[in-house]
C-alpha positions in Angstrom: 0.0 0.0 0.0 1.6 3.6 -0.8 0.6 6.0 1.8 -0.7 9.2 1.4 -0.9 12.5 2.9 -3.9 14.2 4.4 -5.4 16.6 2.3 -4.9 20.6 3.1 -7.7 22.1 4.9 -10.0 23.8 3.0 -10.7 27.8 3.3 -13.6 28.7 4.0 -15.9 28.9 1.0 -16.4 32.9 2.0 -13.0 33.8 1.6 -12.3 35.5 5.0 -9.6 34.5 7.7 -10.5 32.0 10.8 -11.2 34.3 14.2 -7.8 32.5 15.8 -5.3 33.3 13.2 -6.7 37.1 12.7 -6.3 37.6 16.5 -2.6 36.4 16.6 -1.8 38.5 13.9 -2.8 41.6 15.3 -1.1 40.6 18.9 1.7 40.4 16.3 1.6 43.9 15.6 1.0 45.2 19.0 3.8 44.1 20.8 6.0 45.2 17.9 5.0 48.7 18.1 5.8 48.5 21.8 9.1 47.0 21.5 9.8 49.9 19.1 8.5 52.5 21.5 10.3 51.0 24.5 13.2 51.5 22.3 12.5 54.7 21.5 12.2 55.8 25.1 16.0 54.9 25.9 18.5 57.3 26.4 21.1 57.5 24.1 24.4 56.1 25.3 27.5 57.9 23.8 30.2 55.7 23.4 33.8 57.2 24.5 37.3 56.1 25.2 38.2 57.3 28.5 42.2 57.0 30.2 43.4 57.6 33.7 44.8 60.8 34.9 48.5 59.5 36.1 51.3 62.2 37.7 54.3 62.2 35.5 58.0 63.3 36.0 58.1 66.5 34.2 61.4 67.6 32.8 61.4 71.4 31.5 63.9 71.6 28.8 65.8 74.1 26.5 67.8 74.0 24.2 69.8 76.5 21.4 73.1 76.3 19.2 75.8 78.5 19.7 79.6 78.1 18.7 83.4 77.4 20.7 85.3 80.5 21.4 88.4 80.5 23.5 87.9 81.6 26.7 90.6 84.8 26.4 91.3 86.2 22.7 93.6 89.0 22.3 93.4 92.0 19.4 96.8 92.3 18.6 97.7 95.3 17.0 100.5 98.1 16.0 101.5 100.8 18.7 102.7 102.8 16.0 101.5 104.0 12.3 103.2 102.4 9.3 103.1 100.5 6.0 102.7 96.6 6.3 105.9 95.4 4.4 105.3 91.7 5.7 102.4 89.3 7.0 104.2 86.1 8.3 100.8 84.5 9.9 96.8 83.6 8.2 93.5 82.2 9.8 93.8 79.0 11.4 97.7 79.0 12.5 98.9 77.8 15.4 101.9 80.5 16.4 103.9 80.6 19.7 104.3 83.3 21.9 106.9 85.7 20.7 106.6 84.6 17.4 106.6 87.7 14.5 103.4 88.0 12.8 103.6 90.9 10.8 106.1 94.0 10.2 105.9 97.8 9.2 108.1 99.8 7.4 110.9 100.7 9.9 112.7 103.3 7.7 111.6 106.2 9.8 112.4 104.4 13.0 115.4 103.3 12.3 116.4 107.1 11.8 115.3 108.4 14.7 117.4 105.4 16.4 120.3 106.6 14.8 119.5 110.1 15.4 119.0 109.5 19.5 122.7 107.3 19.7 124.4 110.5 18.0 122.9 112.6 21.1 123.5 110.2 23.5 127.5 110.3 22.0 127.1 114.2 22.1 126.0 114.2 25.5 128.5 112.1 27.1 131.5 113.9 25.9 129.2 117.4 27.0 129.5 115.3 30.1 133.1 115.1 30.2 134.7 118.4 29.3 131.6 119.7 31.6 133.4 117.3 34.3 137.1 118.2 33.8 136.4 121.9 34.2 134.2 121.4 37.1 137.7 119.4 39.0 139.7 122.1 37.5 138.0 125.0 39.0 137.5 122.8 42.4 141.4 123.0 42.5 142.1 126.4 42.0 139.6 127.5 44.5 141.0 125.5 47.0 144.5 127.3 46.1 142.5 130.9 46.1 143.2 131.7 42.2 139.5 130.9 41.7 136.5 132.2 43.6 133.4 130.4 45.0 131.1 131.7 42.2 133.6 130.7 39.6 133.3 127.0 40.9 129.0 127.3 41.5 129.3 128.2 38.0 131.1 125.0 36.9 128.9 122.6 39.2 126.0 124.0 37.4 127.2 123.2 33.9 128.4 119.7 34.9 125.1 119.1 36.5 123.1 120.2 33.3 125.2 117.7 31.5 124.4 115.1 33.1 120.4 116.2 32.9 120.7 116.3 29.2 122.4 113.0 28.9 119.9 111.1 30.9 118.0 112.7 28.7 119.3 111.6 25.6 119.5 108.3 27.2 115.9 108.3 27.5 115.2 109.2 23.9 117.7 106.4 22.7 115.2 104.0 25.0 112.5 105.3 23.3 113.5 105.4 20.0 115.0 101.5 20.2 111.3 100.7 22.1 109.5 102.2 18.8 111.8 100.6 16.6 111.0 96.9 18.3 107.2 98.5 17.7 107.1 98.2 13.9 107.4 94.2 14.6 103.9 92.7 15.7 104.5 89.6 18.0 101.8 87.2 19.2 101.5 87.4 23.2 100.9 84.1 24.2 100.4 80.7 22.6 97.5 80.3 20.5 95.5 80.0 16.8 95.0 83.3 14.7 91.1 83.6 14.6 91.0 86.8 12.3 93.2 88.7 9.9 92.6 92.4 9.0 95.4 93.6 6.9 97.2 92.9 4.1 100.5 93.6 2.8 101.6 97.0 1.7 98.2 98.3 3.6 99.2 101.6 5.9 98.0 101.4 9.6 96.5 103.5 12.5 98.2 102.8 16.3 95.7 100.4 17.6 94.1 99.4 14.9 93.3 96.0 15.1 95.6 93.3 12.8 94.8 90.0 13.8 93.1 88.1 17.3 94.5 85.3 18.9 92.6 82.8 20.5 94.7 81.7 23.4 94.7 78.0 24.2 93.5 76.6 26.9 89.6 77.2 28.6 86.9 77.3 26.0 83.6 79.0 26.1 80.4 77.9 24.2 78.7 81.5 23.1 75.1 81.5 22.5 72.8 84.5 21.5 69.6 83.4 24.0 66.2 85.3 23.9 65.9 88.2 26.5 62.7 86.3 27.5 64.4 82.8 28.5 66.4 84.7 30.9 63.0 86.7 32.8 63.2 84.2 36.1 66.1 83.6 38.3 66.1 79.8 38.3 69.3 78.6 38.1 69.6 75.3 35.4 69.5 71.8 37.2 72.0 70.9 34.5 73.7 71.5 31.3 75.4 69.7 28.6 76.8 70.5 25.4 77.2 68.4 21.9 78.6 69.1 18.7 75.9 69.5 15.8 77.5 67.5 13.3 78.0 64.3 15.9 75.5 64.7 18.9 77.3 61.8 20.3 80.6 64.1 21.5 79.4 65.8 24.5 80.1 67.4 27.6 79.4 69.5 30.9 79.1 72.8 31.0 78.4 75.5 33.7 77.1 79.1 33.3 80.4 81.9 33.5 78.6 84.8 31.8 75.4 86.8 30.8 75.3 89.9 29.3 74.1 92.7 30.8 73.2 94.3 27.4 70.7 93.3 24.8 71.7 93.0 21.5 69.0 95.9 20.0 69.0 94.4 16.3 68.3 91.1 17.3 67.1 91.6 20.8 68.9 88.7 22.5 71.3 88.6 25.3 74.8 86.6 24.8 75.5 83.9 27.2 79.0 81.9 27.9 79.0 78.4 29.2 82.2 77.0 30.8 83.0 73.5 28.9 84.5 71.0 31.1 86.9 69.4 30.1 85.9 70.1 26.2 87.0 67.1 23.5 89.8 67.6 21.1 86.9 67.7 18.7 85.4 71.3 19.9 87.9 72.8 18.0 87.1 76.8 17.8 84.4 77.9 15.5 82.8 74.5 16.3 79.0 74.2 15.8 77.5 73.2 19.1 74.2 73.1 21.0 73.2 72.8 23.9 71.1 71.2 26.3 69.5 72.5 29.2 67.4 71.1 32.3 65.5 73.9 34.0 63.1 72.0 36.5 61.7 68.6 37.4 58.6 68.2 39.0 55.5 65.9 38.9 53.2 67.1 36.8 49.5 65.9 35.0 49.9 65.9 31.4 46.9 64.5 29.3 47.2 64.1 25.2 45.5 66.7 22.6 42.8 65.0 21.9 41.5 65.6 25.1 41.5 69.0 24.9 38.2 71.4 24.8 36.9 74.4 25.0 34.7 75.9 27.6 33.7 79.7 27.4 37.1 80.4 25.4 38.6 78.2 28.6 40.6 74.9 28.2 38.8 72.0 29.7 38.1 68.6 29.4 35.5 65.9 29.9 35.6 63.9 32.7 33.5 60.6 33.5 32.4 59.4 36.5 33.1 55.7 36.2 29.9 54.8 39.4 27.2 56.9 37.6 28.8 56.6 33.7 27.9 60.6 33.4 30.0 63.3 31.9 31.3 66.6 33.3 33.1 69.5 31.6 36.0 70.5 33.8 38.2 73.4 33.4 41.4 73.1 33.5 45.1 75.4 34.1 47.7 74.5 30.8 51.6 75.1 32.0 52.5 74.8 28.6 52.0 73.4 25.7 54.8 70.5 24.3 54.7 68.7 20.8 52.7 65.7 21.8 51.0 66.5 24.9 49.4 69.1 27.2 50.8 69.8 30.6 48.7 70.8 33.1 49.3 73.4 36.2 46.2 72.3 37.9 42.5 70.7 37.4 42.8 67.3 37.3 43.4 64.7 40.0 44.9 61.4 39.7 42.8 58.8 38.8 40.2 60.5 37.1 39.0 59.7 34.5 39.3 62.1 31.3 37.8 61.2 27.6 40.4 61.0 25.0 37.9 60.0 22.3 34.3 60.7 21.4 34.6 64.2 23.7 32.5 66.0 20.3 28.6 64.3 21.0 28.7 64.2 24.6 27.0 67.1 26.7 27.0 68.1 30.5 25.5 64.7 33.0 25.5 62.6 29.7 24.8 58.6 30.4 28.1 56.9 28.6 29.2 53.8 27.6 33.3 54.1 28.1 36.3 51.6 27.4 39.7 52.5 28.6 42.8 53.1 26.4 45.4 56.1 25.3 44.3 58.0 22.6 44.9 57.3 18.8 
């Protein structure tokens, strides 16, 4: 036997629905539109990533280049006017104390040299026939051919003489000390930094011809902002490192500020004292350095946390037992590349939102996960 299945119920011969399946169709409906108002009454939860408030070490830092300078340079220069006839040192030499650097014409003061020895020979044989008369006279006055005023007369000649060759003497000094004058000598070991003549150029007494850097204690020279120097705290350290290889360092102390501001550039030169500087801060040398001004704890919290309130930095905080939001103000120390320090506002362990902070609004219900900001 092949079995067989019953046969569909027939609708009715009206057309219309059974009562039973009309009523669960429109219980159907009812409890869908209240599903979808029960929905409707819920508040809407802004979702937010939120992150801790933590106290950090703050460093405050500075930093600025500068260049090596020998700690005493001398200008060397002529004492008196002349011709250069010879330069004997350039920019970069190494030269010895004593050592000729340049020379003048010495024509003129080799004359006058010459000139002071004849008066000098003059004046010592004034000297002696001044001196023979004067023991002449002394004789015959004490044999009565001569009187007293005759031999006053002869002491003052022979004194005079001797007045006018100390004189002359002085002159010869003088002319021998200009003479040694028209030869410029370096004063003390050390490297010519700067040349300002050349040869056959005439110059002034004084004038400046070349400055030696002495060797020995080196400076780094830095032109620093008028503003970075306002407070009086005193740097917690400081370090120096050549531009070109960050990796040659070393300690330096402050030695000198400025008391005048540079008007055209309006900044105030500063010296630091290298210890113990490496062969490679030669002078001229590139350099920078770095500075530590303070450490304290501080609360920094990332950019993206940042708002506004009345033209006033805040930032939204959560409050992780009742999941609402509050718009804080906030004090800003300063403001650094990556982050935003904070001078006060914020405790640890509160909670601050990092992302979603643009659709929330003041006792907002939140949904929050933790995390840093992205």
């Amino acid at each position: 036997m092949t079995a067989t299945s019953p046969p569909p119920p027939k609708a009715p011969k009206d057309g219309k629905r059974s009562l039973p399946v009309a009523i669960l169709a429109l219980l159907g409906v009812v409890l869908a539109s209240c599903d979808e108002q029960d929905r409707a009454r819920e508040p809407y939860l802004a979702h937010v990533r939120v992150q801790s408030v933590t106290l950090a070490p703050d460093v405050i830092r500075a930093s600025g280049t500068g260049d090596v300078k020998a700690r005493i340079e001398s200008e060397l220069s002529f004492k008196v006017s002349g011709r250069v006839i010879s330069r004997y040192a350039n920019v970069g030499d190494r030269v010895k104390a004593g050592d000729v650097l340049a020379r003048l014409d010495s024509t003129e003061q080799a004359a006058d040299l010459e000139s002071a020895k004849a008066s000098v020979a003059s004046q010592e044989a004034t000297l002696r026939m001044a001196s023979s008369v004067l023991a002449r006279r002394k004789a015959l006055t004490q044999t009565g051919a001569l009187s007293q005023q005759d031999l006053d007369s002869a002491t003052q000649q022979y004194q005079s003489a001797q007045n006018d060759l100390e004189a002359a003497k002085a002159r010869l000094e003088s002319a021998n000390d200009t003479l040694k004058q028209t030869e410029l000598r370096a004063d003390a070991d050390g490297t010519i930094t700067v040349r300002n003549v050349e040869v056959g150029q005439v110059v002034q007494p004084s004038t400046s011809v070349f400055t030696l850097a002495h060797d020995g204690a080196r400076d780094a020279v830095f032109n620093v902002q008028e503003s970075a120097l306002s407070d009086d705290r005193q740097p917690l350290s400081l370090e120096v490192a050549l531009l070109s290889d960050p990796s040659i360092k070393a300690k330096a102390s402050v030695r000198e500020i400025s008391p005048a501001i540079d008007r055209s550039l309006g900044t105030v030169r500063v010296k630091l004292a290298i210890e113990n500087p490496p062969a490679a801060m030669s002078l001229g040398a590139p350099i920078v350095a770095n500075v530590d001004m303070e450490r304290r704890e501080r609360i920094d919290i990332p950019w993206q946390a940042l708002v506004s309130k009345g033209g006033q930095p805040a930032v939204w905080t959560i409050d992780p037992e009742k999941k609402t939001s509050q718009l804080k103000p906030i004090e800003i120390q300063r403001y650094d590349s990556s982050k935003v320090v904070l001078a006060s506002g914020l405790k640890p362990g509160e909670l601050i939102v990092v992302e979603g902070a643009q659709f929330l609004r003041e006792r907002q219900k939140v949904s929050f996960e933790a995390g840093v900001a992205r």
